[in-house]
Backbone as a ProteinNet text record, in pm:
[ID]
protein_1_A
[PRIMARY]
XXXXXXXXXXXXXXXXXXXXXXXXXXXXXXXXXXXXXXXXXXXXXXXXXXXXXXXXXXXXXXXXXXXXXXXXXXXXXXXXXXXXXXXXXXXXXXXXXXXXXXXXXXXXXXXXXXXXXXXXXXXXXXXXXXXXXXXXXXXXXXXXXXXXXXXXXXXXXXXXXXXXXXXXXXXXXXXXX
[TERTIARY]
-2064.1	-1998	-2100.7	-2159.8	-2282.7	-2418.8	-2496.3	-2628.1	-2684.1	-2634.3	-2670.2	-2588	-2686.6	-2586.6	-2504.9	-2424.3	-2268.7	-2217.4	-2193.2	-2129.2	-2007.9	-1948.9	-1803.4	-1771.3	-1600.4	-1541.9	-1369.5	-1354.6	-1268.3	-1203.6	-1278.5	-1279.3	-1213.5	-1267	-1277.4	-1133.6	-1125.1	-954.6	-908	-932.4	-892.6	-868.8	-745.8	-649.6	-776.5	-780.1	-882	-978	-1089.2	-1187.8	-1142	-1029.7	-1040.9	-987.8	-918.7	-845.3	-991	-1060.7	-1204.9	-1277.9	-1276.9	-1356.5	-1289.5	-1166.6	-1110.6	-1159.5	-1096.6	-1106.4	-1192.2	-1294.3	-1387.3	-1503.9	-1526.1	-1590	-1616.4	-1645.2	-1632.2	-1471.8	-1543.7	-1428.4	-1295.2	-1278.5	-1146.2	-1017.1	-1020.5	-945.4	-862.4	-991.5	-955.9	-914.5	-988.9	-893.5	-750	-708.2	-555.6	-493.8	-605.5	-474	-444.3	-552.3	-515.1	-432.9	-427.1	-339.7	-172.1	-183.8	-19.9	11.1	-118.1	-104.9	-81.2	15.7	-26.3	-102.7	-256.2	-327.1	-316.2	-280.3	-265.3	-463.9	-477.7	-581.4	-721.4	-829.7	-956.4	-1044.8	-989.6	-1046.3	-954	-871	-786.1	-894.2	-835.7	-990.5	-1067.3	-1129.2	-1312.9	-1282.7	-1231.7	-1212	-1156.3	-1069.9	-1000.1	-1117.8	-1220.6	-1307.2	-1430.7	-1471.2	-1608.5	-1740.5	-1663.1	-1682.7	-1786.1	-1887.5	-1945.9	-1911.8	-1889.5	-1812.6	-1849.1	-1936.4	-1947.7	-1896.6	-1884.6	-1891.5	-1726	-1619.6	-1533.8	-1417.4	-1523.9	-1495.9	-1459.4	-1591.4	-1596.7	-1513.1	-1444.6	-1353.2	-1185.2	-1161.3	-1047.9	-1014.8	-1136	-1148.3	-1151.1	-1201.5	-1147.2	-1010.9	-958.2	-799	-743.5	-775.6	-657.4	-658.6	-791	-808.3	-734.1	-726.4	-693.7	-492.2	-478.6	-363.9	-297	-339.9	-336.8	-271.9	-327.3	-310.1	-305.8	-177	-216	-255.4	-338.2	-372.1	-308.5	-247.6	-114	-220.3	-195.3	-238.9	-170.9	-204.3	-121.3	-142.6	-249.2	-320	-403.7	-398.2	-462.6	-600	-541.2	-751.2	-771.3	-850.2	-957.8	-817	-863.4	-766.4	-769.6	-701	-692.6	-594.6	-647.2	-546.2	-486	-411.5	-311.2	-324.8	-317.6	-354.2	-207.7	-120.5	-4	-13.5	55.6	34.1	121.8	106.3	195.9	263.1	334.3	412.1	313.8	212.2	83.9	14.6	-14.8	-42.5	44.6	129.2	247	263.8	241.4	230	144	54.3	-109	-74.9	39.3	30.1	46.2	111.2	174.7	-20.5	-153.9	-251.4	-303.7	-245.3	-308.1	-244.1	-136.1	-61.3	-102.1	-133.4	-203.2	-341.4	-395.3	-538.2	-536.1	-403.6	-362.2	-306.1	-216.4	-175.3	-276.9	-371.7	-532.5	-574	-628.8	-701.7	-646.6	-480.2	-441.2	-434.2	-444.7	-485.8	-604.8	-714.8	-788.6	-964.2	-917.5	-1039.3	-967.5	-890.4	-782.7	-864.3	-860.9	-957.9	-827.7	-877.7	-788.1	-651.3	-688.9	-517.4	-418.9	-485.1	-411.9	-465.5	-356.8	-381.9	-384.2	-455.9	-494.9	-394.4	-283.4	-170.8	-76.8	55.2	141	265	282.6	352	484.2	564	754.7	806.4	934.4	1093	1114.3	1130.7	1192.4	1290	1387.2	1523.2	1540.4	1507.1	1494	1407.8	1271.6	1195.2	1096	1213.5	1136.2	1010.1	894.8	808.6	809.1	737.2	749	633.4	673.7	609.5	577.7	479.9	404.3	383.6	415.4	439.7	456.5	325.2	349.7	439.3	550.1	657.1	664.7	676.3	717.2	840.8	881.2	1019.6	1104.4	1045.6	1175.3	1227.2	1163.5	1197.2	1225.6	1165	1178.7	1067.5	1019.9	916.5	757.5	731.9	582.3	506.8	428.7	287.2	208.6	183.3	36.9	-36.2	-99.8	-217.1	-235.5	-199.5	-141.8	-36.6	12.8	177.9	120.6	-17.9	-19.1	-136.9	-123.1	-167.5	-173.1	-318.1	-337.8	-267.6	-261.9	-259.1	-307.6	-361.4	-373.7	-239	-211.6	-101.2	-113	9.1	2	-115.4	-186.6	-289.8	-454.8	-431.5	-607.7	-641.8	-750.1	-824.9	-800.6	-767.7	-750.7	-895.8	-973	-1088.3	-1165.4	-1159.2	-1194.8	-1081.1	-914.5	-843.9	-833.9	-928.6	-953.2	-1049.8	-1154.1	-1263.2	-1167.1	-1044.7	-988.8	-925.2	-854.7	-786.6	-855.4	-998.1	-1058.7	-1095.7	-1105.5	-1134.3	-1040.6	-921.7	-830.4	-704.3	-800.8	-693	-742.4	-672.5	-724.6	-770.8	-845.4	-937.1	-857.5	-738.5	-702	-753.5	-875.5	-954.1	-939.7	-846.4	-837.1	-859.4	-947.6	-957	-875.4	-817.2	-720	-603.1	-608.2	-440.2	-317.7	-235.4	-105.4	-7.5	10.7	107.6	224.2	222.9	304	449.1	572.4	673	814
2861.2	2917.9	2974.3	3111.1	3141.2	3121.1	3127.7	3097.9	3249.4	3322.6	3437.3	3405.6	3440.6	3400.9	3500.8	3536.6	3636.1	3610.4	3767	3764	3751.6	3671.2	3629.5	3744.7	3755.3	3859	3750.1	3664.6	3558	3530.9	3577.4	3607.4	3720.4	3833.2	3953.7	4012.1	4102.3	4137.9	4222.8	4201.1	4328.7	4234.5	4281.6	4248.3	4317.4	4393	4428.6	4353.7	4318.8	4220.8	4110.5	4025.4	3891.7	3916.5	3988.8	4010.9	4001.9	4123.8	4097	3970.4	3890.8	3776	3661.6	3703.3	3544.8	3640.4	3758.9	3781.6	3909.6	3946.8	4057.7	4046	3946.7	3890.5	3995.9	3984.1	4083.3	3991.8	3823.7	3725.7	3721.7	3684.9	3644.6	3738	3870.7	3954.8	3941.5	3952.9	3872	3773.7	3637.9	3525.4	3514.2	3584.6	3597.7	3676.2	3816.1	3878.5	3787.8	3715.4	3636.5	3518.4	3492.8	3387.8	3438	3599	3674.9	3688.5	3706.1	3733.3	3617.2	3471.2	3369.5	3241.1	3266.4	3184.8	3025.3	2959.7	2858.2	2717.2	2711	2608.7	2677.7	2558.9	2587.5	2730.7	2661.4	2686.9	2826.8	2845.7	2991.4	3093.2	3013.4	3146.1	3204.1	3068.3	3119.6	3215.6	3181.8	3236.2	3410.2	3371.7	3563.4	3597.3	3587.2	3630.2	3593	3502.2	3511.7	3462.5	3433.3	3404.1	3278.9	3234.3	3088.5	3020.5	2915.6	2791.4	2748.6	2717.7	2700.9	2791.3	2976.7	3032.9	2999.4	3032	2990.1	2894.8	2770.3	2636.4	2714.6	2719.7	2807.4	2890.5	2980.9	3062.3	2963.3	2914.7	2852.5	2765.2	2675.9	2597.4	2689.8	2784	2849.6	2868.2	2918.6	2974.2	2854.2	2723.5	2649.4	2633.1	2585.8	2602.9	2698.6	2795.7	2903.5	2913	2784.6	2813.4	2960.8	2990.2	3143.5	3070.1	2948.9	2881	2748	2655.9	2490.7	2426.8	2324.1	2270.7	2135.4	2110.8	2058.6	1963.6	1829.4	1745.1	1778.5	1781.2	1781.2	1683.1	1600.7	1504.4	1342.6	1288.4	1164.1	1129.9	1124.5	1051.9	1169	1231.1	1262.3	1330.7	1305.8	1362.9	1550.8	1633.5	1756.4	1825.2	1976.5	2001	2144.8	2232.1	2368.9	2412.2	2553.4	2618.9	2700.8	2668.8	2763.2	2817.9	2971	3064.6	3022.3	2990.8	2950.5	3123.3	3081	3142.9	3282.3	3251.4	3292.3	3405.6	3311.9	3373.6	3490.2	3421.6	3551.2	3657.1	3687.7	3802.9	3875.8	3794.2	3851.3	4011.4	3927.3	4052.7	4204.4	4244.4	4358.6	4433.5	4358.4	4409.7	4443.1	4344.9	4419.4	4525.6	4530.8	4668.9	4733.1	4770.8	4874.1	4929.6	4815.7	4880.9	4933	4855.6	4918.2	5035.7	5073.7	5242.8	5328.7	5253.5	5362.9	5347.7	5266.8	5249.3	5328.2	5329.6	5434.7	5572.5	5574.5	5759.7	5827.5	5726.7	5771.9	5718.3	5643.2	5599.2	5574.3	5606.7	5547.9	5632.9	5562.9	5677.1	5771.6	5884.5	5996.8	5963	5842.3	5830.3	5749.8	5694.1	5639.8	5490.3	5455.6	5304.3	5224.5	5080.2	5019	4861.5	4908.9	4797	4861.2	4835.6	4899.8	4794.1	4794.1	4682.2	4738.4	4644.8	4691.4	4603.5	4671.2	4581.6	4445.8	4352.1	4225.9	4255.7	4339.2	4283.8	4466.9	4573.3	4689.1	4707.7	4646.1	4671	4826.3	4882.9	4996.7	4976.1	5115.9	5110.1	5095.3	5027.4	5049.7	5122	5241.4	5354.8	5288	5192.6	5128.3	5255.2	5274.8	5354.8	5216.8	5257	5178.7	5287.8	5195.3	5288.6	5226.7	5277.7	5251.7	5152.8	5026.9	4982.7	4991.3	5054.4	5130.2	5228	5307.6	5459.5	5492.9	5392.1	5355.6	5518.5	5599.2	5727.7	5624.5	5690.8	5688.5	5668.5	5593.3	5590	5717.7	5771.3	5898.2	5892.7	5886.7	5869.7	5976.6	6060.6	6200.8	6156.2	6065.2	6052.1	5943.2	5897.6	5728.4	5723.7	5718.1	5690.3	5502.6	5458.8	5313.1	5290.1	5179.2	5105.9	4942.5	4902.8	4802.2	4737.5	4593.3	4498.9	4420.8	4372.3	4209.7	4099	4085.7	3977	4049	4205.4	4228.7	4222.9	4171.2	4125.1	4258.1	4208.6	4308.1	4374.2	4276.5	4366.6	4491.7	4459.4	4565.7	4690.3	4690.2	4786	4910.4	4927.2	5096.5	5152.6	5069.7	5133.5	5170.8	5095	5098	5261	5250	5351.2	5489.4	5471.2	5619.8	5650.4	5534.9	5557.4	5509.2	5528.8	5508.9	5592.5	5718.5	5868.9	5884.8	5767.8	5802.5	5934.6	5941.1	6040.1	6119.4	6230.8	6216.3	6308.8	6326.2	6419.1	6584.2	6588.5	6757	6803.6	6897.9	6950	6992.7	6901.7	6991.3	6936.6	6868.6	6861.3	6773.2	6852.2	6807.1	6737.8	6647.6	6534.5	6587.9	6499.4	6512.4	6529.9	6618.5	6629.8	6491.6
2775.7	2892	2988.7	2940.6	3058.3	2997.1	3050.7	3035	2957.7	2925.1	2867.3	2689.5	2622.9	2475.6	2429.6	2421.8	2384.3	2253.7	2236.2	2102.8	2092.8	1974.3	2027.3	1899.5	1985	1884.8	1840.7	1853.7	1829.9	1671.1	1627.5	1490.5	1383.5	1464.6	1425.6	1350.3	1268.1	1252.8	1350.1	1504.6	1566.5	1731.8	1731.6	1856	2013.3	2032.3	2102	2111.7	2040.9	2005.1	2027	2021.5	2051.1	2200.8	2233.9	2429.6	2412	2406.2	2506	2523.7	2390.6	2371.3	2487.6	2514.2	2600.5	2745.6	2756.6	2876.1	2951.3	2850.7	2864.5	2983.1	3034.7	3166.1	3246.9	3371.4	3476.1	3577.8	3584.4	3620.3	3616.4	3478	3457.3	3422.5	3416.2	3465.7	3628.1	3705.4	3862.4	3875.4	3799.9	3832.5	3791.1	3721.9	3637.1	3744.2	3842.6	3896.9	4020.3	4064.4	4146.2	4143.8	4043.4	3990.3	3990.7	3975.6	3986.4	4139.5	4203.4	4354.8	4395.7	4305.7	4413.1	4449.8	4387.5	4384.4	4317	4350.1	4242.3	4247	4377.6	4350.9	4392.5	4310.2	4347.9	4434.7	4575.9	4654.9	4725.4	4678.9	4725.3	4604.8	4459.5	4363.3	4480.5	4502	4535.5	4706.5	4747.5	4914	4841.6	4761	4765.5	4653.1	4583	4519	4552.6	4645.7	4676.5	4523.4	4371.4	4327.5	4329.1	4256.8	4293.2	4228.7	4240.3	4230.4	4042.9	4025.8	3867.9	3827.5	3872	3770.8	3733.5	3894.9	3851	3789.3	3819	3712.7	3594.5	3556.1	3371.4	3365.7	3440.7	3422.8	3384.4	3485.7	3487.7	3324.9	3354	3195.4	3069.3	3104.6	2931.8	2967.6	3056.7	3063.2	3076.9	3087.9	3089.9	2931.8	2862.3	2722	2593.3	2638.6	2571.1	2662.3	2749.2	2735.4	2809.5	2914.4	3008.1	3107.9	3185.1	3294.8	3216.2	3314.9	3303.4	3422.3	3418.5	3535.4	3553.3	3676.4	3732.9	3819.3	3845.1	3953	4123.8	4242.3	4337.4	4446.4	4373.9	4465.1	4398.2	4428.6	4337.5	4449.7	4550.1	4606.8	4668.8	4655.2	4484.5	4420.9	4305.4	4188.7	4256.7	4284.6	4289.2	4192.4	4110	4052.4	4067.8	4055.8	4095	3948.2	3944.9	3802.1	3838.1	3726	3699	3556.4	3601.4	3457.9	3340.9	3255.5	3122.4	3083.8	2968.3	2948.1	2838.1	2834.1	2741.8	2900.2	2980.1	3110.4	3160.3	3182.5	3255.2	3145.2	3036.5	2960.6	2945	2983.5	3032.1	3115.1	3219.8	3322.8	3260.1	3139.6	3090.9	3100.3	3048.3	3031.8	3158.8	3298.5	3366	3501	3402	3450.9	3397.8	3246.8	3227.6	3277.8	3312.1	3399.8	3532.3	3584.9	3747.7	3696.7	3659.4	3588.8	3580.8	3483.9	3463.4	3548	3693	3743.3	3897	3916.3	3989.6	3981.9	3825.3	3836.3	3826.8	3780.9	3702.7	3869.8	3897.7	3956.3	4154	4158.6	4305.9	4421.9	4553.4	4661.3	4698.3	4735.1	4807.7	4879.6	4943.8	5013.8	4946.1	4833.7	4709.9	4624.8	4579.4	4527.4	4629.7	4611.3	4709.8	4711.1	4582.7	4607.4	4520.4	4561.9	4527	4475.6	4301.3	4262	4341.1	4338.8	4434.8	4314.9	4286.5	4227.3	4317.4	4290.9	4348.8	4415.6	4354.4	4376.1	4451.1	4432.3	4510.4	4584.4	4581.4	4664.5	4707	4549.3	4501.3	4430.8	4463.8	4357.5	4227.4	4137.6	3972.5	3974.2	3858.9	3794.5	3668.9	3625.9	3534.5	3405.7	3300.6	3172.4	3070.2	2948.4	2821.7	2749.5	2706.7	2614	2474.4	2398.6	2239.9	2251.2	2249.5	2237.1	2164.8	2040	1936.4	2005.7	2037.1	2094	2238.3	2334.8	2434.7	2504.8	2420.3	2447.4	2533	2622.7	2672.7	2543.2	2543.9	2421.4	2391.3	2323.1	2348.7	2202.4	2282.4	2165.8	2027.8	2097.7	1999.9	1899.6	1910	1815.5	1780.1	1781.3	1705	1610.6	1492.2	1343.9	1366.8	1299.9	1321.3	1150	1109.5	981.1	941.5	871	842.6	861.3	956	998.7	869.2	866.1	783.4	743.8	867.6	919.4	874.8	836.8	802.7	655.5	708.2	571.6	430.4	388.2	251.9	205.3	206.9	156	282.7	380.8	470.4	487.9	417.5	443.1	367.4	262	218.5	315.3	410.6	501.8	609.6	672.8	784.5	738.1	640.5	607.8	638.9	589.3	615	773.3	875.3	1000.9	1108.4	1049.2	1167.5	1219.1	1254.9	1351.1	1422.2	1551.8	1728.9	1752	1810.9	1844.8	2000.7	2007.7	2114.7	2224.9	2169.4	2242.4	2277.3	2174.4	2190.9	2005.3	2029.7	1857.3	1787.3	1674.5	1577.4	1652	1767.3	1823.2	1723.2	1736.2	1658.2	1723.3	1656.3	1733.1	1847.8	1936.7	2047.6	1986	2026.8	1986	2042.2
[MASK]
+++++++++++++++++++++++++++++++++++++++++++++++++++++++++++++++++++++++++++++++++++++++++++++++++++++++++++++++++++++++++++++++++++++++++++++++++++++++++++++++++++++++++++++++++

């Protein structure tokens, strides 16, 4: 992929580690939001990212690879093709609402966020919140104990066991009520 050799995490028993491995880039975060904003071919990528052209070849081709985006013909002389989000893609988006959420409170200039998702059909703002879907409660890190899933390796789950109580950054704090 780049000319720099990278460690892949594709492997790893950890959901985190493989998101990063497909999409840990500086790139392809952007090419996906642009792809929600709209974007479907080539040359719209590179114009709304300024991106260079190989790099975002290589971008696209892992995501059509990995199944994020498919690439659609819209032209035969020269063959041209349109990148639409699969159904793998469009779920993508939930991750990068969560970075627009963090990234509006946490890093936004003084007069605010610099895009503002709206309801389709109200045209109201959405107030972006990860919620528990059992409970339908906000997430907090305070109320969440990790566990070994179904899928981790058995022999690494007495180590997991001893190092996995999110850290929620307050000393001694006791779970959220």
């Amino acid at each position: 992929m780049d000319a720099v050799r990278r460690t892949r995490f594709d492997a790893w028993p950890c959901s985190i580690a493989r998101t990063v491995d497909l999409v840990g880039d500086w790139w392809t975060p952007l090419v996906m939001r642009e792809a929600f904003y709209g974007a479907r071919r080539f040359e719209e990528f590179q114009q709304r990212l300024g991106v260079s052209r190989n790099v975002l070849a290589q971008r696209l081709e892992r995501l059509v690879e990995e199944d994020m985006l498919k690439r659609l013909p819209y032209q035969d002389r020269p063959v041209r093709h349109e990148y639409r989000l699969t159904e793998k893609g469009r779920d993508f988006f939930t991750v990068l609402a969560a970075m627009i959420r963090w990234g509006d409170r946490w890093l936004a200039e003084p007069g605010g966020p610099p895009v503002e998702l709206r309801d389709r059909e109200t045209g109201l703002p959405v107030e972006l919140e990860v919620i528990d879907g059992r409970t339908g409660r906000p997430v907090d890190v305070r109320r969440i104990i990790c566990a070994p899933g179904p899928g981790f390796p058995r022999d690494l789950a007495e180590r997991l066991q001893q190092s996995m109580e999110p850290d929620s950054g307050e000393p001694d704090a006791a779970p959220v009520e």
